[in-house]
TORNUPA-243304 format. One record per residue (C-alpha): x, y, z; residue in three letters; residue number from 1. Coordinates in nm, 4 decimals, decimal comma. Layout:
# residues N
+----------+----------+----------+-----+-----+
!       px !       py !       pz ! res !   n !
+----------+----------+----------+-----+-----+
!        X !        Y !        Z ! ALA ! NUM !
...
+----------+----------+----------+-----+-----+
//
This chain:
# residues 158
+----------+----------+----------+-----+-----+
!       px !       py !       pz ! res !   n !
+----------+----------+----------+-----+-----+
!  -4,2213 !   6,5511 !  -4,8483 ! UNK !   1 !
!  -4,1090 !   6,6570 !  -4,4879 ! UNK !   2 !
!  -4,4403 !   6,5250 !  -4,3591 ! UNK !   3 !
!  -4,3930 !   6,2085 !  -4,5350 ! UNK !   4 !
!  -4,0430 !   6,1394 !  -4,3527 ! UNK !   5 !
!  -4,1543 !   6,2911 !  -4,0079 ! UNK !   6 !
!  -4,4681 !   6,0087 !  -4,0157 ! UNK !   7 !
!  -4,1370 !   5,7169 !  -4,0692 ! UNK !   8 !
!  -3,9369 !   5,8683 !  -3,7684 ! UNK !   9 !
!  -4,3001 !   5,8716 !  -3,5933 ! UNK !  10 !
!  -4,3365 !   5,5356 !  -3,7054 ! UNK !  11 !
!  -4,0371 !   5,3844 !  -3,6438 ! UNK !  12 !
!  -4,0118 !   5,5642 !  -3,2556 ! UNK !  13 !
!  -4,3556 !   5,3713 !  -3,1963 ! UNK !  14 !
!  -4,1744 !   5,0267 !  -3,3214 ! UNK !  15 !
!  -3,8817 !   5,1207 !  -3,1128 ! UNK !  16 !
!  -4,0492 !   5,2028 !  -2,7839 ! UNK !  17 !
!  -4,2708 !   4,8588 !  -2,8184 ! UNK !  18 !
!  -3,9958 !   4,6474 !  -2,8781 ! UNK !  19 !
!  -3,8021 !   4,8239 !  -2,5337 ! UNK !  20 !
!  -4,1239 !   4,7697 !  -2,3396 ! UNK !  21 !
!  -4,1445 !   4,3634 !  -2,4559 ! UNK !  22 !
!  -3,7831 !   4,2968 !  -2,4193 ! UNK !  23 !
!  -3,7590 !   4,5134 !  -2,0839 ! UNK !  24 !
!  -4,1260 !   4,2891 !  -1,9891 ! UNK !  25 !
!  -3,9160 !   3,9665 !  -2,0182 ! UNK !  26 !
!  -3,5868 !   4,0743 !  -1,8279 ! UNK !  27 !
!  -3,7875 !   4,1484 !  -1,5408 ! UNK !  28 !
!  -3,9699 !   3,8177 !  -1,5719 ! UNK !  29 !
!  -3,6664 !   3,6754 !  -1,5424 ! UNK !  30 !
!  -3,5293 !   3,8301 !  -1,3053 ! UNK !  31 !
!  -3,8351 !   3,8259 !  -1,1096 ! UNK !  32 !
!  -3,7679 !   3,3996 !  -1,1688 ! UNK !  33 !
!  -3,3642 !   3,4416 !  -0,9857 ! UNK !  34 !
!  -3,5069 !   3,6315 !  -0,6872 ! UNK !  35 !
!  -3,7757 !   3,3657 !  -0,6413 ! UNK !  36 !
!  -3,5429 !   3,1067 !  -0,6443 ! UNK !  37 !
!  -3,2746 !   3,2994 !  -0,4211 ! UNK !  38 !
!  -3,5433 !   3,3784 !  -0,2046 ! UNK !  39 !
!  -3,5442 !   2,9918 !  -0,1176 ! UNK !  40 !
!  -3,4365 !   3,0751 !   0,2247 ! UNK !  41 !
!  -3,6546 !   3,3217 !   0,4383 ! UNK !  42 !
!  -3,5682 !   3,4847 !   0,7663 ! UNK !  43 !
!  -3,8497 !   3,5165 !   1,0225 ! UNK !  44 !
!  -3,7570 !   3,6992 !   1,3137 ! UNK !  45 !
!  -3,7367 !   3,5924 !   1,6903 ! UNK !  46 !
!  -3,9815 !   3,4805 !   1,9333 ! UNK !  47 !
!  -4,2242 !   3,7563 !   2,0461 ! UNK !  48 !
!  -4,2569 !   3,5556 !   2,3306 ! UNK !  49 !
!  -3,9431 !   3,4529 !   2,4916 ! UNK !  50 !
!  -3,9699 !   3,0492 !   2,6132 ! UNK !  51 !
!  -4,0708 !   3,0485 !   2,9876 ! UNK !  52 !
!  -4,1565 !   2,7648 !   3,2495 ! UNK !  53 !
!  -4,5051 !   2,7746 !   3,0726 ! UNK !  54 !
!  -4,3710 !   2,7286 !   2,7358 ! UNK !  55 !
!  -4,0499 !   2,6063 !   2,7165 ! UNK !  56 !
!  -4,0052 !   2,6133 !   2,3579 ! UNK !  57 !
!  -4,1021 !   2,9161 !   2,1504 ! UNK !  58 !
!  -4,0844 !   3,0441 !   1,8006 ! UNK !  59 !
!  -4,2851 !   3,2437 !   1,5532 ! UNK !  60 !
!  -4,5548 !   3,1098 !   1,4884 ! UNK !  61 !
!  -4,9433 !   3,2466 !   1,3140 ! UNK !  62 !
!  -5,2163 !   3,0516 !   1,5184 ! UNK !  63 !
!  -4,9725 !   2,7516 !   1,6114 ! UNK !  64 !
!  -4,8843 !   2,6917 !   1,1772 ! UNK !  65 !
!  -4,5655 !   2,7947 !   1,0398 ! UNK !  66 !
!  -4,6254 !   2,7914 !   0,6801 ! UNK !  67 !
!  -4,3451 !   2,7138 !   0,4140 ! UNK !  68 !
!  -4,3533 !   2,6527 !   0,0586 ! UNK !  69 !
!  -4,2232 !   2,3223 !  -0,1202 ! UNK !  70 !
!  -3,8485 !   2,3225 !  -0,1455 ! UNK !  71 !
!  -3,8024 !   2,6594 !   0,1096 ! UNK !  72 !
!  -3,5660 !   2,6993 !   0,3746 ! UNK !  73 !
!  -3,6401 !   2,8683 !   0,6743 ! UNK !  74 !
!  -3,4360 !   3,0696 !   0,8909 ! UNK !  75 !
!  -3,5867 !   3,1356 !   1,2710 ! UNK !  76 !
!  -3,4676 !   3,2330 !   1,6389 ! UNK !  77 !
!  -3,6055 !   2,9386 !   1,8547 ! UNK !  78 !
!  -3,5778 !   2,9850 !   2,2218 ! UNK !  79 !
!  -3,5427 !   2,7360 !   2,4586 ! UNK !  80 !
!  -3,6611 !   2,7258 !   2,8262 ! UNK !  81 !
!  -3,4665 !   2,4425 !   3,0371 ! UNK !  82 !
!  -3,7000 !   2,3151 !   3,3210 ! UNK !  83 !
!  -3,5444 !   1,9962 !   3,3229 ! UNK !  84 !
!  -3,3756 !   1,8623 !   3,6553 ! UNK !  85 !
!  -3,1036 !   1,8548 !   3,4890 ! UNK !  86 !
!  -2,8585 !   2,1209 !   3,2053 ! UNK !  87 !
!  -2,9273 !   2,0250 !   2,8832 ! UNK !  88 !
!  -2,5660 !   2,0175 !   2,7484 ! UNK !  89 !
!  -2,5360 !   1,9493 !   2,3308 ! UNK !  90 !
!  -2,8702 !   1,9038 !   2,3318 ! UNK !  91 !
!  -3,0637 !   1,8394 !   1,9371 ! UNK !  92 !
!  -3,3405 !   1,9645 !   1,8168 ! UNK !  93 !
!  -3,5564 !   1,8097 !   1,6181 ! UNK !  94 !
!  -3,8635 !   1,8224 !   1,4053 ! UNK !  95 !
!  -4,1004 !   1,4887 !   1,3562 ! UNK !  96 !
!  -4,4110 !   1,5651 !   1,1552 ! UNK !  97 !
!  -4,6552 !   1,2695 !   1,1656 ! UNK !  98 !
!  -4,8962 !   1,1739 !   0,8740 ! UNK !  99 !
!  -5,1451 !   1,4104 !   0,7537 ! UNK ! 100 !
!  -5,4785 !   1,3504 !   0,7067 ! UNK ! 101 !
!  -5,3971 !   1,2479 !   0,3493 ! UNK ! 102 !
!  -5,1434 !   0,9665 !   0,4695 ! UNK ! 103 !
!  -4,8594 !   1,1899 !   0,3865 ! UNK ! 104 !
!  -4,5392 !   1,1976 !   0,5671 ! UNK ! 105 !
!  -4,2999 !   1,5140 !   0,5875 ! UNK ! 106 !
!  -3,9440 !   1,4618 !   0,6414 ! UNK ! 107 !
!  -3,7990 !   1,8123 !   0,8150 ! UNK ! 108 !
!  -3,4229 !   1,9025 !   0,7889 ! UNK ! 109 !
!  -3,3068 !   2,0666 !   1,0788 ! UNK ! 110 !
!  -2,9604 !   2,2759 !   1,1136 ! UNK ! 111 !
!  -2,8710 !   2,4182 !   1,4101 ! UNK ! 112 !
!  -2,5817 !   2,4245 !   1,6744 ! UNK ! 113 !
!  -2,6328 !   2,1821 !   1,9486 ! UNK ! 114 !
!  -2,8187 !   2,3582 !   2,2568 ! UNK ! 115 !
!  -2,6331 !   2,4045 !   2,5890 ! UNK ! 116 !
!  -2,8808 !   2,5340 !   2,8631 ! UNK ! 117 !
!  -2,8491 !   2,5282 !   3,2056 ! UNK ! 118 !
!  -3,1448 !   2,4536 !   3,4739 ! UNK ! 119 !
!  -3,4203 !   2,7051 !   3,4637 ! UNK ! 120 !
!  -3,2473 !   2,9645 !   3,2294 ! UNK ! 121 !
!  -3,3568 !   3,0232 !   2,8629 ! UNK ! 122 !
!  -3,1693 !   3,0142 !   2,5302 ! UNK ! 123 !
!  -3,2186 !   3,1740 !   2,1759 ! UNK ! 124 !
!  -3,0691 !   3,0022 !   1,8846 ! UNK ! 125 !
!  -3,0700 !   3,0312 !   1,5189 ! UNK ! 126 !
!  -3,2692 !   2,6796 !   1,3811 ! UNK ! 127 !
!  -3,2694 !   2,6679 !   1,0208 ! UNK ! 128 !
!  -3,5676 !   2,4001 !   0,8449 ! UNK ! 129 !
!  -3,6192 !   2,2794 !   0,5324 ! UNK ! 130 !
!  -3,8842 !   2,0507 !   0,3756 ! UNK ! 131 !
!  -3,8605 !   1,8592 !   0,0080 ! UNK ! 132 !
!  -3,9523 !   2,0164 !  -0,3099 ! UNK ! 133 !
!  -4,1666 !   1,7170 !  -0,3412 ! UNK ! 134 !
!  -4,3672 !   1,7645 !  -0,0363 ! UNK ! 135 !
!  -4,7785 !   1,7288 !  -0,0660 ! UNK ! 136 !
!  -4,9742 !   2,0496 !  -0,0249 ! UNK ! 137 !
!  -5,1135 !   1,9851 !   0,3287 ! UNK ! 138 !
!  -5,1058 !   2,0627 !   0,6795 ! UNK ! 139 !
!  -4,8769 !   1,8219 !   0,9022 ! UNK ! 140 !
!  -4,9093 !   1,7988 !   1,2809 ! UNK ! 141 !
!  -4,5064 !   1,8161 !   1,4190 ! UNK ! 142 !
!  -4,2965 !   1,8183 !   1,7127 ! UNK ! 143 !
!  -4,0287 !   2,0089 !   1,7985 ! UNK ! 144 !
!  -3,7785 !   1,8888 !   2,0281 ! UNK ! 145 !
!  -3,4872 !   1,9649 !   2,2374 ! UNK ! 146 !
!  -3,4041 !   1,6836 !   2,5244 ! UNK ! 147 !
!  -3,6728 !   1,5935 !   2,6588 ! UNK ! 148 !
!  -3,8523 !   1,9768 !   2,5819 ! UNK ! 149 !
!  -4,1580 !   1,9424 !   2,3232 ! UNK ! 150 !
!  -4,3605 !   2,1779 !   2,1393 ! UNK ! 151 !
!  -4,6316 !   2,0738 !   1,9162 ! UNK ! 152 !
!  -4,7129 !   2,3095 !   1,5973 ! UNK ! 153 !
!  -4,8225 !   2,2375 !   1,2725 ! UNK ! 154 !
!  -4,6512 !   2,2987 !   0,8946 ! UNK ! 155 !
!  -4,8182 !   2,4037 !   0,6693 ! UNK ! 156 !
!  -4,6440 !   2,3186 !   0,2942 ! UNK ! 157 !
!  -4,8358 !   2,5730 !   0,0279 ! UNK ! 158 !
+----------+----------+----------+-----+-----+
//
C-alpha cells in the first residue's frame, strides 16, 4: 500500500509542476505584451558625428534610414550646425516625408524645444518623433529641418 500512495504524491507533483510551468508560460506572455507596449518610446543615443560646416544637421542614423515601427516614439540627440549668415534664434525643426513609392504619405510628429544657435557654432538637442500606428510598411524619403538647415534621410516604418 505505501507504493500505491507514493505513485499519487508522484502523480499529483507531475500535475502540479505542469500546471506552474503553463500558468508561469502565460504571465510572462503577458508581461512580455506591457513591456512591448511601454517600450513604445526608444532612446537612441547622440550623434557619433557631431554637425559641422559639412553637415550641418546630424543624428543617428544606419546607412542614411532611421527605422521605427508603426505607432513608436523615438527619442534622439540631433545636433545642429548654424552656417547661416545669420543666429538661428527659436528656430523649428521639422520632419516632411514625401510619398513613397507606393503613393503613401507619412505624417511625422516632432517635439522638441525651439533651437537657439548662434553663427558658426553647433547645438545638441533632444528631438523626440513619432509616426501613426496606421502607417504603411515602407520606406519614405524625409527632410529634416531647422531654418533654413536641411538634411535628407529616409524612415523606414517596419
Amino acid at each position: 500500500m505505501q507504493k500505491r500512495g507514493a505513485v499519487n504524491i508522484s502523480i499529483e507533483t507531475i500535475m502540479i509542476l505542469i500546471v506552474a510551468v503553463v500558468a508561469l508560460g502565460l504571465m510572462l506572455m503577458l508581461v512580455r505584451g506591457w513591456l512591448i507596449k511601454a517600450g513604445d518610446i526608444i532612446d537612441i543615443g547622440p550623434p557619433e558625428i557631431k554637425a559641422d560646416e559639412g553637415d550641418p544637421v546630424s543624428f543617428p542614423l544606419k546607412g542614411g534610414v532611421l527605422e521605427m515601427t508603426r505607432g513608436q516614439k523615438v527619442n534622439m540627440k540631433t545636433s545642429f550646425y548654424n552656417k547661416e549668415d545669420s543666429p538661428i534664434t527659436d528656430g523649428a525643426v521639422r520632419v516632411e516625408c514625401s510619398q513613397s513609392t507606393e503613393g503613401q504619405t507619412l505624417n511625422v510628429d516632432v517635439s522638441t524645444a525651439p533651437v537657439t544657435v548662434d553663427i558658426n557654432k553647433e547645438i545638441t538637442v533632444a528631438t523626440q518623433l513619432a509616426i501613426p500606428a496606421d502607417a504603411t510598411r515602407t520606406d519614405y524619403p524625409c527632410r529634416m529641418t531647422v531654418s533654413e538647415t536641411k538634411k535628407d534621410f529616409f524612415i523606414r516604418v517596419k
